[in-house]
Steps between C-alpha positions, in 0.01 A plus 500: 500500500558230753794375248658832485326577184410837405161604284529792289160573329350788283133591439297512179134564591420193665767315436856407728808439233689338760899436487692246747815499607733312751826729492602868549382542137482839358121643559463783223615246258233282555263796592598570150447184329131443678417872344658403147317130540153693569547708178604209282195330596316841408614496202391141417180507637405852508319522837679274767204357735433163662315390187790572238727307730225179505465520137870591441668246723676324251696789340573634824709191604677562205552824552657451857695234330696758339456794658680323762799270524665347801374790703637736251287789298539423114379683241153659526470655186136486388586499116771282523332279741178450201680349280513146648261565796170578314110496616399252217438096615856301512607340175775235403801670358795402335820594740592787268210711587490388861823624564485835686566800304841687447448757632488372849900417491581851358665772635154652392288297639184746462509527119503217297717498146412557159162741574412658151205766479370649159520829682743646764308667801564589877232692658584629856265600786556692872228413723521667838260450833439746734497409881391758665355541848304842615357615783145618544631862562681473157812415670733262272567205713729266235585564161735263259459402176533142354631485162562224193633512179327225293643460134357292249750342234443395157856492399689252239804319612761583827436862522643700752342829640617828714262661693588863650274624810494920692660285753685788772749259573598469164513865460692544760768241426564686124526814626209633478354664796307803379268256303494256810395811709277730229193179579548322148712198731263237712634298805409123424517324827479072541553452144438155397625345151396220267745269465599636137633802629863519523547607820868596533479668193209761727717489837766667173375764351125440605408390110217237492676243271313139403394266250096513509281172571247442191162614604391732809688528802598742821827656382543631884281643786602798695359733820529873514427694846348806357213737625192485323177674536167262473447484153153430589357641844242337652257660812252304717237630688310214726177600650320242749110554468178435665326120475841280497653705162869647378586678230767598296575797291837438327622806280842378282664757277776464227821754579659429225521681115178507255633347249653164658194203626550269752375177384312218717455718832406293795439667829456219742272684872491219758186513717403258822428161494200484586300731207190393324289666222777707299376747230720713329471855306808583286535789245726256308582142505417190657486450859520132627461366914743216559417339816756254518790813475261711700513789269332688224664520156445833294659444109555750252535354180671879388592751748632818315718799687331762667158299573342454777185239593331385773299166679289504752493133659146392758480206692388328820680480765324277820820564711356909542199557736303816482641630815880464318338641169361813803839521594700536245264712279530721865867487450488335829742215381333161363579150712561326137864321450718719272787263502348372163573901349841334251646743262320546194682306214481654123641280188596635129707526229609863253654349221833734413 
């Protein structure tokens, strides 16, 4: 800025979160805090628009109110935070209940005291994405997987949990090499930890030590560079046609085992801008045209191993003459823009 201010903003679909600063301050932290801020609000309002922050102004101001002191991150703690910041219209209170909770002033600041549950449970998920970038030849461009371990506590009192991963390093450091080289070890790269985790206790012996918030939560996140075929393969054939017309013939098969099913398959084909008149054949599905992304949707509710389906995709296209259609059908080359031709993007989820 003119002032010598600096902007740091993130993006939530069409909205800026927007942090400013006048000093040399530290720019992941409040990266950090704008990411943290975005989730909080999330979590109170479940879809974070420009409506729910209209209708939601209120508690928002509140929110930042503690969320933030003296240009200083506090505690942003969903459950904690609920407890005195709630979504219901603001009441008189005696100064007893006003007060903030205890919690906030603890050394463990993310669980409050005194939590008592009929029944003692902890259920613990891995979710892991695939990024993974191939080549029309088959090629694999870029391959890494994104990993989280979300836990879900319903545990009485202060309890305090060890959690032991295939890590190599680990391995490694107690002696154990042949394991850490037979393929039962995994390399976690960019490791990130909630704030419960004790971390020198992991820098140690690599021992995932920490007292559980109440409720669900992201115990850490993790990457792994590892190669990976396509789980699902996907093949496109476009063919331009006589009288202004393109189709598609997409052919997608499953290479993975028979008895696992990838759940909620969506295999996103973009297509030029300037199409009209879509109809769609598929052998299994729904197929949907979403001109505002520019790209047909195919989803598979169910998509079980060793399948394979296809789509065929027709629709008008006012940018190809019928000498272009001549040409290309000749193999003579077609004067239509390719540069619209972006990799084919596929979505899903194999439960373990």
């Amino acid at each position: 800025g003119v002032g010598g201010e600096a902007f740091v903003y993130v993006q939530h679909n069409n909205l800026y979160l927007c942090g400013v600063t006048c000093k040399n301050s530290n720019i992941a932290l409040i990266l950090t805090y704008l990411y943290q801020l975005t989730a909080l609000f999330q979590d109170y309002f479940t879809t974070l628009n420009e409506e729910s922050i209209r209708d939601n102004f209120v508690i928002i101001y509140e929110l930042l109110d503690e969320t933030m002191d003296h240009g200083l991150p506090q505690s942003l703690d969903s459950t904690i935070l609920r407890q005195f910041i709630t979504q219901e219209g603001n009441r008189m209170a005696d100064d007893s209940k006003s007060k903030p909770p205890v919690a906030l002033t603890n050394a463990v600041s993310w669980r409050a005291e005194g939590i008592k549950h009929k029944k003692n449970e902890i259920f613990l998920d891995v979710v892991e994405k695939l990024n993974l970038l191939v080549a029309a030849n088959g090629t694999v461009l870029h391959c890494e997987i994104n990993g989280a371990v979300k836990m879900k506590s319903f545990l009485s009192g202060m309890p305090e949990l060890k959690l032991g991963l295939n890590d190599k390093v680990m391995f490694e450091a107690s002696g154990r090499n042949q394991q850490a080289r037979g393929g039962k070890s995994v390399e976690l790269e960019d490791i990130k930890f909630h704030q419960c985790v004790r971390l020198a206790r992991f820098e140690n012996d690599r021992t995932i030590s920490f007292i559980p918030p109440d409720g669900e939560f992201d115990l850490m996140t993790y990457r792994l560079d590892t190669q990976v075929k396509p789980l699902i393969w996907v093949e496109a054939v476009v063919e331009p046609h006589k009288g202004s017309r393109i189709e598609y013939m997409i052919k997608t098969r499953s290479q993975f085992k028979s008895r696992s099913v990838a759940n909620n398959v969506e295999i996103s084909i973009p297509v030029p801008p300037d199409v009209d008149s879509p109809s769609f054949k598929s052998s299994v599905g729904n197929v949907t045209y979403l001109p505002d992304k520019d790209c047909v949707v195919w989803t598979i509710k169910q998509f079980h191993g060793g399948r394979e389906y296809l789509m065929r995709a027709h629709f008008g296209l006012p940018s190809i003459t019928r000498d272009e259609a001549d040409a290309a059908n000749k193999g003579m080359g077609s004067g239509m823009d390719m540069s619209w031709k972006k990799p084919i993007g596929v979505k899903f989820e194999i439960p373990y």
